[in-house]
Every structure is written in structure tokens, then in C-alpha cells.
N, C-alpha and C positions, 0 to 999 in steps of 0.2 A: 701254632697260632694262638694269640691269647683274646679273649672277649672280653670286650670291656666292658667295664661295669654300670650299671643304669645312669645317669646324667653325666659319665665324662664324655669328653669332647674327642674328635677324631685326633690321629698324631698331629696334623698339620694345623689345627686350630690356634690361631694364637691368644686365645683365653685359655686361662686356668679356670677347672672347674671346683677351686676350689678359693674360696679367701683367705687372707694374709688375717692373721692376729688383727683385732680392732687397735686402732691408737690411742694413746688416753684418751681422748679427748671424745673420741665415739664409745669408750668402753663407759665413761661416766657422766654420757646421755641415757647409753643402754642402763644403767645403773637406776638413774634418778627416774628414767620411765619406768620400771618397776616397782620400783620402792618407792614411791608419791601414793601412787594409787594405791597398794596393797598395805600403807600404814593408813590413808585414808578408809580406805573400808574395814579395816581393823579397831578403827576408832570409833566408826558408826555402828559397828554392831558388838563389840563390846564395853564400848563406851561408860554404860553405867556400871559396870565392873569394874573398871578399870578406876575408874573416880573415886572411888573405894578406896584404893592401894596408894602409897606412898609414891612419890617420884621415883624414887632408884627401881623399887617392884614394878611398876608400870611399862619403866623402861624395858625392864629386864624380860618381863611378860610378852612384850610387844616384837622385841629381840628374839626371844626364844622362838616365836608364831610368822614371823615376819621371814627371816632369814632363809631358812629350809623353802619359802613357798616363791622366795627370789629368786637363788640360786637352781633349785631344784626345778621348778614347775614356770617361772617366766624367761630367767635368762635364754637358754636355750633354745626355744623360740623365736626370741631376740634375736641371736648368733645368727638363726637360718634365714629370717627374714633379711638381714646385714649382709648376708653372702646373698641371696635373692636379689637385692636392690643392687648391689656393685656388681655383680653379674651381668644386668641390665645395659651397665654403664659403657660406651663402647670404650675401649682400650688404642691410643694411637700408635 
């Protein structure tokens, strides 16, 4: 006999408890709602710093700080939330 494991669903459920890869189209909603905000507060608080630097630097500064805190620290979230709401969704 095997236990299953915390939020799958019984055999007979006909939800998956798990979601399907995002489609572009939801992956570069999830995209641009991380990365809007997260270059916005990156621009307010380093802002006079950055005014400083050269265009290509600025970029490349903002790239550097921006990236790792998308990928790493908001995507993710994102994902779970995305299986969260289409879990909700009933399935006909």
C-alpha cells in the first residue's frame, strides 16, 4: 500500500494535482509581473546611483540585481500561485 503524498488527490479524482507547464502567453504575464515591479523599486532606491553610470552600466547593474531576484525569489511563487488558481478551475 502506498501513501500518498500531502495535496495529491485520491486515484479516482479527475484533477491532476499538479499543473501543465505555463503557455507563453501566461509565462510572459508571469514574467512582466515580476520584472515591472522589481526594476521599479530598483530604480527608486538606487536611483541616484545609478544616474551616475552610463546607459550600457546602468543596464548591466540593474541586469545583474534584477535577474537572480526574478528568477530566484519571485518566479516561483508565481508557478505556485498558477497551479493554485487553475486547480480552483473546475475541469469538464
Amino acid at each position: 500500500m502506498t501513501i500518498p503524498s500531502p495535496g495529491s488527490h485520491p486515484a479516482g479524482s479527475s484533477r491532476s494535482s499538479v499543473a501543465g507547464p505555463p503557455s507563453k502567453h501566461q509565462l510572459a504575464l508571469m514574467i512582466w509581473v515580476a520584472v515591472f515591479p522589481t526594476l521599479t523599486v530598483l530604480n527608486l532606491v538606487l536611483g541616484g546611483w545609478l544616474g551616475t553610470l552610463t546607459t550600457v552600466v546602468r543596464t548591466f547593474a540593474l541586469a545583474t540585481i534584477a535577474v537572480p531576484i526574478v528568477i530566484y525569489g519571485l518566479m516561483p511563487p508565481l508557478h505556485r500561485l498558477r497551479g493554485r488558481l487553475l486547480a480552483r478551475i473546475p475541469t469538464g
